[in-house]
C-alpha positions as CSV (number, residue, x, y, z in Angstrom):
1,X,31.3,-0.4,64.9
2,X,33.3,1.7,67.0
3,X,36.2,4.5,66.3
4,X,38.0,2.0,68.4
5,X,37.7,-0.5,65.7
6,X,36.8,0.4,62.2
7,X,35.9,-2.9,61.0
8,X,34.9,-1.7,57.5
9,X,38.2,0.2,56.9
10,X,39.9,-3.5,58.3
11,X,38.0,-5.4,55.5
12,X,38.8,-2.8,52.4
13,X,42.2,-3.7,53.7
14,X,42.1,-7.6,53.5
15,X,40.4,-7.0,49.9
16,X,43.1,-4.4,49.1
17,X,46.0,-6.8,50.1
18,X,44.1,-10.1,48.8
19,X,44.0,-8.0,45.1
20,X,47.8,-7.3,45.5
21,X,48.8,-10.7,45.9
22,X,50.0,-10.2,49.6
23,X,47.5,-12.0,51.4
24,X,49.0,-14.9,53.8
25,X,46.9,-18.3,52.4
26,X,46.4,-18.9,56.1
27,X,44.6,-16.0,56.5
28,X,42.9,-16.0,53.1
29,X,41.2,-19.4,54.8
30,X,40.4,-18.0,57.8
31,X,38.5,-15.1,55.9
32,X,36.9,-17.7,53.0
33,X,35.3,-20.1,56.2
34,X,31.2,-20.0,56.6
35,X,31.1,-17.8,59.9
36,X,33.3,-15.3,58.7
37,X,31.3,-14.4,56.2
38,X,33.5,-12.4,53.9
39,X,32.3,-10.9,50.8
40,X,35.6,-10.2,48.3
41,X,33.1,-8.4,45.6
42,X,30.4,-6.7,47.1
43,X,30.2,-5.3,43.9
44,X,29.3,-9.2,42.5
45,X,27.3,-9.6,45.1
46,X,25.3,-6.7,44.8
47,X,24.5,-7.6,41.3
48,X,23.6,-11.6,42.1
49,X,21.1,-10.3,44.3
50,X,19.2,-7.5,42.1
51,X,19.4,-10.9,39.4
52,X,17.5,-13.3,41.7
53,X,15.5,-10.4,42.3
54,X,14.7,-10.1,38.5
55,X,14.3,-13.9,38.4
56,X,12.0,-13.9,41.0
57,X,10.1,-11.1,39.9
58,X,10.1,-12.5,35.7
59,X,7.1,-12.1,33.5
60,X,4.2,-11.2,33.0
61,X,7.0,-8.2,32.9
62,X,8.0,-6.1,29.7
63,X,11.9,-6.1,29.6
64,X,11.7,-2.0,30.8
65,X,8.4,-2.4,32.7
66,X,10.0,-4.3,36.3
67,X,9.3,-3.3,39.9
68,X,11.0,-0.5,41.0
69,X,11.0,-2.1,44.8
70,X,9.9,-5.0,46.2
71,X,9.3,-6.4,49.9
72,X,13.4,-7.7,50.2
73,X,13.8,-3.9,49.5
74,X,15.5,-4.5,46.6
75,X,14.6,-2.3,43.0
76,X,14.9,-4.6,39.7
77,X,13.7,-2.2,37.6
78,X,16.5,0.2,38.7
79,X,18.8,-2.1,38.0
80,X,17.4,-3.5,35.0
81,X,17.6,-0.4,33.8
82,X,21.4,0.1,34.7
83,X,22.5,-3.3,33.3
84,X,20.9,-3.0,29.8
85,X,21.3,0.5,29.7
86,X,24.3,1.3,26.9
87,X,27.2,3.4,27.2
């Protein structure tokens, strides 16, 4: 995206007022419909994905012994080891 329009600083925004409470519902539509493709959590999503990627990837794998990449480019065994690990 351009300087023109900083997209990514426009859709921190939207999350930033939708978390506030402030968020028209009109526009809260708009944002939830297919094309627009919004992502409230990417957080959420982030951590859905590296679990289908575990899922996919399941035994014959140890609990700590997963793929550190795969061909998607994702890394269950990083984030295997991030989930389980304990505070």
């Amino acid at each position: 995206m351009t300087k023109a329009f900083p997209l990514g600083r426009w859709v921190h925004q939207q999350r930033k007022i939708l978390r506030a409470g402030e968020l028209e519902p009109r526009r809260k539509e708009l944002l939830d419909a297919p094309e627009a493709e919004m992502v409230w959590e990417p957080g959420e999503e982030a951590w859905e994905t590296k679990l289908a990627a575990r899922t996919r990837n399941g035994p014959p794998y140890a609990q700590n012994s997963w793929p550190r990449s795969t061909r998607t480019g994702t890394a269950p065994g990083h984030w295997t080891d991030n989930a389980t690990a304990t505070p």
